[in-house]
C-alpha positions as CSV (number, residue, x, y, z in Angstrom):
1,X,35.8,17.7,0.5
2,X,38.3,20.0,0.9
3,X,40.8,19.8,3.7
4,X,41.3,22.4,6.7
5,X,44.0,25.3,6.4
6,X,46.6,24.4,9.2
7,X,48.7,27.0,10.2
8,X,51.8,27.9,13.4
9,X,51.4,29.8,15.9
10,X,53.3,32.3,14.9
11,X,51.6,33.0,11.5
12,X,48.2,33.2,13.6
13,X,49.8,35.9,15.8
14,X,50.8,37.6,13.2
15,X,47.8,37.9,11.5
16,X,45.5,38.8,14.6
17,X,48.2,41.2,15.1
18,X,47.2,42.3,11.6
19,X,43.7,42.5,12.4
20,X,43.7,44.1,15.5
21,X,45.5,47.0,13.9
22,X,42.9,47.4,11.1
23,X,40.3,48.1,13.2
24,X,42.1,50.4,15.7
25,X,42.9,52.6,12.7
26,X,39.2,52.2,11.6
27,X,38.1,52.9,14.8
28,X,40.2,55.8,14.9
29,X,39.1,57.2,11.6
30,X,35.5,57.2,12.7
31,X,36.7,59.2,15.9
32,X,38.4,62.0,13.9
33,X,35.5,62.4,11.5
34,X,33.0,62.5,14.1
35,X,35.3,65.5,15.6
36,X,35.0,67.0,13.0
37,X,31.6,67.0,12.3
38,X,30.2,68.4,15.2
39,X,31.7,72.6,14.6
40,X,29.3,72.0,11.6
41,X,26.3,71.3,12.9
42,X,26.9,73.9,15.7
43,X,27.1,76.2,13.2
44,X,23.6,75.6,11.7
45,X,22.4,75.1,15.0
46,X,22.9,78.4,16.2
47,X,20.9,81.5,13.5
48,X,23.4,83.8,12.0
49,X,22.3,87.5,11.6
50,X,21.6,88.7,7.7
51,X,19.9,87.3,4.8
52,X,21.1,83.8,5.6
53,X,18.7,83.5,8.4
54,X,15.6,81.0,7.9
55,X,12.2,82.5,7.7
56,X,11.0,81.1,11.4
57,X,14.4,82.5,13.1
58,X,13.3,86.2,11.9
59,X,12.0,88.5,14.8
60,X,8.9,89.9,13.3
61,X,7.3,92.3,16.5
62,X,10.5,93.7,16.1
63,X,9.6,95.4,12.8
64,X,6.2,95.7,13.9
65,X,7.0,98.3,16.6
66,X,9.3,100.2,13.9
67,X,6.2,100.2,11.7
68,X,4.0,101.8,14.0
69,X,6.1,103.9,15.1
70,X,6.6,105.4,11.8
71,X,3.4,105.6,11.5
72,X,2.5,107.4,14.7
73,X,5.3,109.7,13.4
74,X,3.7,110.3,10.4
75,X,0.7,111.1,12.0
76,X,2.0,113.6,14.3
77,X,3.4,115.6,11.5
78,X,0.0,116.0,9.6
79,X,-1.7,117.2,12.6
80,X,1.1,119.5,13.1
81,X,0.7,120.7,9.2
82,X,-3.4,121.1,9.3
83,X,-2.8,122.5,12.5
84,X,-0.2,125.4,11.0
85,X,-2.4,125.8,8.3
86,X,-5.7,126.2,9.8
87,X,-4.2,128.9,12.3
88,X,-4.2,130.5,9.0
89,X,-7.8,131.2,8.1
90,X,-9.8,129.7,10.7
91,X,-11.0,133.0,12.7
92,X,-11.9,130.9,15.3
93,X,-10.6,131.1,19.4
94,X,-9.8,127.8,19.8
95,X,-7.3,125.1,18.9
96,X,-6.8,124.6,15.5
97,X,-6.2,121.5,13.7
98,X,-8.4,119.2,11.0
99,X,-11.6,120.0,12.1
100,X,-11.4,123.3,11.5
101,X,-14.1,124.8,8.9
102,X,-13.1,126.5,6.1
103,X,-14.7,129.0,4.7
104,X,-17.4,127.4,1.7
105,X,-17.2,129.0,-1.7
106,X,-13.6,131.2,-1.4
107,X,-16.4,134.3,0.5
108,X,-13.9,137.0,1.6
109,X,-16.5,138.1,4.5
110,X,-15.8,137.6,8.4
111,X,-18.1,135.5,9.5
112,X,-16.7,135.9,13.1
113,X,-19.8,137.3,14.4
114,X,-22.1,134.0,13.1
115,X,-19.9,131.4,14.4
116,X,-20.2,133.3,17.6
117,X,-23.8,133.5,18.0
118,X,-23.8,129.3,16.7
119,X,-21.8,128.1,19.7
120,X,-24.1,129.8,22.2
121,X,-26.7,128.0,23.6
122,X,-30.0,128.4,22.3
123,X,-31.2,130.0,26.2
124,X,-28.7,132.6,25.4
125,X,-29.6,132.7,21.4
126,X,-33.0,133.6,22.8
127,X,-32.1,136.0,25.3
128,X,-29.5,138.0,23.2
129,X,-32.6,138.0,21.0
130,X,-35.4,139.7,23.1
131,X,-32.8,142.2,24.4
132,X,-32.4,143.0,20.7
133,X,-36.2,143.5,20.5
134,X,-37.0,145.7,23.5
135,X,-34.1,147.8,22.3
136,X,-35.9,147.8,19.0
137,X,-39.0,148.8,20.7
138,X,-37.8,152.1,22.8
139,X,-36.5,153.3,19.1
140,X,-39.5,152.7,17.6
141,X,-41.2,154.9,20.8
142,X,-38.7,157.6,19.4
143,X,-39.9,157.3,15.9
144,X,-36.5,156.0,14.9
145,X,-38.4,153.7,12.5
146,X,-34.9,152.5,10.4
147,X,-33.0,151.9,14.0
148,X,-35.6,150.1,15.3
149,X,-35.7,147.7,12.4
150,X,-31.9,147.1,12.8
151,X,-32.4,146.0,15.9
152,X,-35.3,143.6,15.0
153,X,-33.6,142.1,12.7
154,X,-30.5,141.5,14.9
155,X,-32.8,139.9,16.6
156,X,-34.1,137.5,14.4
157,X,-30.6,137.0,13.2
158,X,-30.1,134.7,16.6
159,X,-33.1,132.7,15.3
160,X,-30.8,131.6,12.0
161,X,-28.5,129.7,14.1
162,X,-31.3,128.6,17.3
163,X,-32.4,124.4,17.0
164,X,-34.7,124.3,20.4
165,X,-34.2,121.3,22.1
166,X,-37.7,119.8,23.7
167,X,-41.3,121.3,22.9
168,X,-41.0,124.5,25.9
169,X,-37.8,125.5,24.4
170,X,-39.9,125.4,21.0
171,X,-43.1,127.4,22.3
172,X,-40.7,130.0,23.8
173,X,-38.3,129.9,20.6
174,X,-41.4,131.3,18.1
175,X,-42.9,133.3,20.9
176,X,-40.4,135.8,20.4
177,X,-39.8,135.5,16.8
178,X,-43.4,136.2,16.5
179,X,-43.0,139.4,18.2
180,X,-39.7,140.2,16.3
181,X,-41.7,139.7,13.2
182,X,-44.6,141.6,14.0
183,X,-42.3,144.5,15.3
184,X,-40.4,144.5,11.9
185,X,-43.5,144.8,10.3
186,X,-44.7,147.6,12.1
187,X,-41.5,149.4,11.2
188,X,-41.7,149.0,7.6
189,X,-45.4,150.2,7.6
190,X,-44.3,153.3,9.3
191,X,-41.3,153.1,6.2
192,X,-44.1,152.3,3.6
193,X,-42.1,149.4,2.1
194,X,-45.2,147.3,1.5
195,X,-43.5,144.3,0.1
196,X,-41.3,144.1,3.6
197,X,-44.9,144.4,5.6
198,X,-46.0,141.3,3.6
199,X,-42.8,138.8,4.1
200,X,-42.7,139.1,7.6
201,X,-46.5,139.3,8.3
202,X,-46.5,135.7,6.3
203,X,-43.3,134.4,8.3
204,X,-45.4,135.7,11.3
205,X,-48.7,133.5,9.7
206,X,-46.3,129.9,9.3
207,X,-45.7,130.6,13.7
208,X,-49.3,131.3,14.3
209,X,-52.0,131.2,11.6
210,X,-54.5,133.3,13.9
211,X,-52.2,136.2,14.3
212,X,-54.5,139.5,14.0
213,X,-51.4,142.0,14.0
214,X,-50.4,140.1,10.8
215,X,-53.3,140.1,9.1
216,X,-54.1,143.7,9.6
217,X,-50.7,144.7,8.4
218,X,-51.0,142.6,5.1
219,X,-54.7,144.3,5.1
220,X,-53.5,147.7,5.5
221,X,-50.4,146.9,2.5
222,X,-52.8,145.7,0.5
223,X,-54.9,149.0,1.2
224,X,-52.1,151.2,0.8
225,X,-52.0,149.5,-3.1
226,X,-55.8,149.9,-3.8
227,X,-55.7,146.3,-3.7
228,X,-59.2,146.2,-2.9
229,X,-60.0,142.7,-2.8
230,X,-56.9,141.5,-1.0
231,X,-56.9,144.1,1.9
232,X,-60.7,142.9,2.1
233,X,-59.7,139.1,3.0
234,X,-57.2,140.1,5.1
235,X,-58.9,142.6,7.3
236,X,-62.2,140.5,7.8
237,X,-59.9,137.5,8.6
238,X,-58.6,139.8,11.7
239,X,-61.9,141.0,12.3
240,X,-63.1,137.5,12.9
241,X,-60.5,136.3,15.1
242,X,-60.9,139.7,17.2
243,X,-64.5,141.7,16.1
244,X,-63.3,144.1,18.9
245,X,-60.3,145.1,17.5
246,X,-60.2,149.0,17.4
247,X,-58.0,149.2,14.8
248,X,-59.3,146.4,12.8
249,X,-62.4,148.1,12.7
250,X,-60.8,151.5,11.2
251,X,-58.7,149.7,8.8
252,X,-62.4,148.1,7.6
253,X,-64.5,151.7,7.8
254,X,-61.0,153.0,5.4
255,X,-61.1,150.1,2.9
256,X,-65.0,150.9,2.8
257,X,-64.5,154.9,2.2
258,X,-61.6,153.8,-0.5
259,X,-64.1,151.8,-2.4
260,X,-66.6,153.9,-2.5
261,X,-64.4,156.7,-3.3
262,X,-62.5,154.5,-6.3
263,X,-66.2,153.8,-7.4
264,X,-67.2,157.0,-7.5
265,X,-64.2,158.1,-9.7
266,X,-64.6,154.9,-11.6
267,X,-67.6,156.2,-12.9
268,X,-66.4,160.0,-13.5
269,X,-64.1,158.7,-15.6
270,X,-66.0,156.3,-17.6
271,X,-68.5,159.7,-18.1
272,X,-65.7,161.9,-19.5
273,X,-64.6,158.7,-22.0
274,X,-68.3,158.7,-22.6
275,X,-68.5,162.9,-23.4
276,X,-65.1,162.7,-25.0
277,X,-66.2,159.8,-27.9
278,X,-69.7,161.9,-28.4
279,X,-67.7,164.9,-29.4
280,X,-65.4,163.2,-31.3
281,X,-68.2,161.7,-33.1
282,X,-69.8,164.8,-34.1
């Protein structure tokens, strides 16, 4: 067993002197590097402008409000380039800017006048279009057959650009197309351009299939063509819708006189065919 250390009182002092000082200067030591390493961790504490920044310390809305910005920039300065260019060609009174139409197919007319008579209302389209047809009709009292058929179809040219909104605005809408039609027909009788009589007595037919003005003017261009059979079907068809008619009726006695007349000659000329091969022969 071994024996315990003895020591004097002086070498004990000594060496809790010894002691004592070792752990004040370790004591110490910790101090100074604990000092020292708060700055640092203040300095990542606290986020530094630049690239050194983490992800999560970046201000995003920031740069979202620049974005759109530029893009509301960018926007502006489009619709003030359509804008500047539409003033260009669009013939138009109003503002100008993307909506504007352009022109389809490069035509070099002014179609001023149409887009007018488009953005009126279809009351006013229908108006503008009967005045069109009673001035027609005093130039047609005045035997100014080609006037009057200027302003019939002037008329009719508001019914290009007319959409009627509701079954009244309809009726009223083909009531006085019909009489444009008719009118336009009657013109081009007077004119003898027979084909003209035909396509707007038909157009006329489509609005009202019992029309007798229509079918006595396809009768009497028809008539006017000694197409017998034709002038026939349209001239009975009037007569059966009105067997009153006074000028139906004349139409009918004329087709009857024509045939007859046509017959008649038919058979002159198949004589002189007749005497002419006999004479030959001989």
């Amino acid at each position: 067993m071994a024996s315990a250390v003895t020591t004097s009182v002086h070498a004990y002092g000594l060496a809790r002197k010894l002691v004592d000082e070792f752990e004040r200067r370790k004591h110490k030591e910790k101090e100074l590097n604990r000092r020292k390493d708060e700055p640092k961790k203040a300095q990542v504490a606290e986020p530094k402008e630049g690239p050194s920044r983490k992800v999560t310390q970046i201000d995003y809305s920031k740069h979202e409000r620049t974005v759109e910005e530029l893009d509301r920039q960018e926007k502006e300065e489009k619709y003030q380039r359509k804008k500047e260019e539409a003033a260009q060609w669009c013939t138009l009174d109003h503002e100008h800017g993307p909506n504007c139409r352009r022109p389809v197919g490069g035509c070099s007319n002014d179609h001023q006048k149409e887009w007018a008579i488009y953005e009126k209302s279809t009351d006013e389209k229908i108006r503008a279009a009967d005045r069109f047809r009673e001035e027609g009709n005093e130039e047609y009292k005045r035997h100014n057959y080609g006037l009057a058929a200027v302003h019939y179809r002037k008329a009719l040219l508001q019914f290009d650009y007319t959409f009627a909104d509701g079954p009244e605005e309809e009726r009223h809408l083909e009531a006085v197309r019909l009489k444009c039609l008719l009118n336009l027909a009657a013109c081009k009788c007077q004119q003898e351009e027979w084909d003209e009589v035909l396509t707007q007595c038909r157009l006329a037919l489509e609005i009202n299939p019992r029309t007798v003005k229509a079918f006595y003017r396809i009768g009497l261009a028809h008539l006017a063509r000694d197409r017998f059979e034709e002038a026939k079907d349209a001239l009975l068809s009037a007569h059966e819708i009105e067997p009153k008619n006074g000028e139906v009726l004349d139409a009918l006695k004329r087709l009857k006189q024509k045939m007859e007349k046509y017959k008649v000659r038919t058979r002159e000329v198949c004589k002189e065919m007749v005497a002419g091969g006999a004479g030959a022969s001989a």
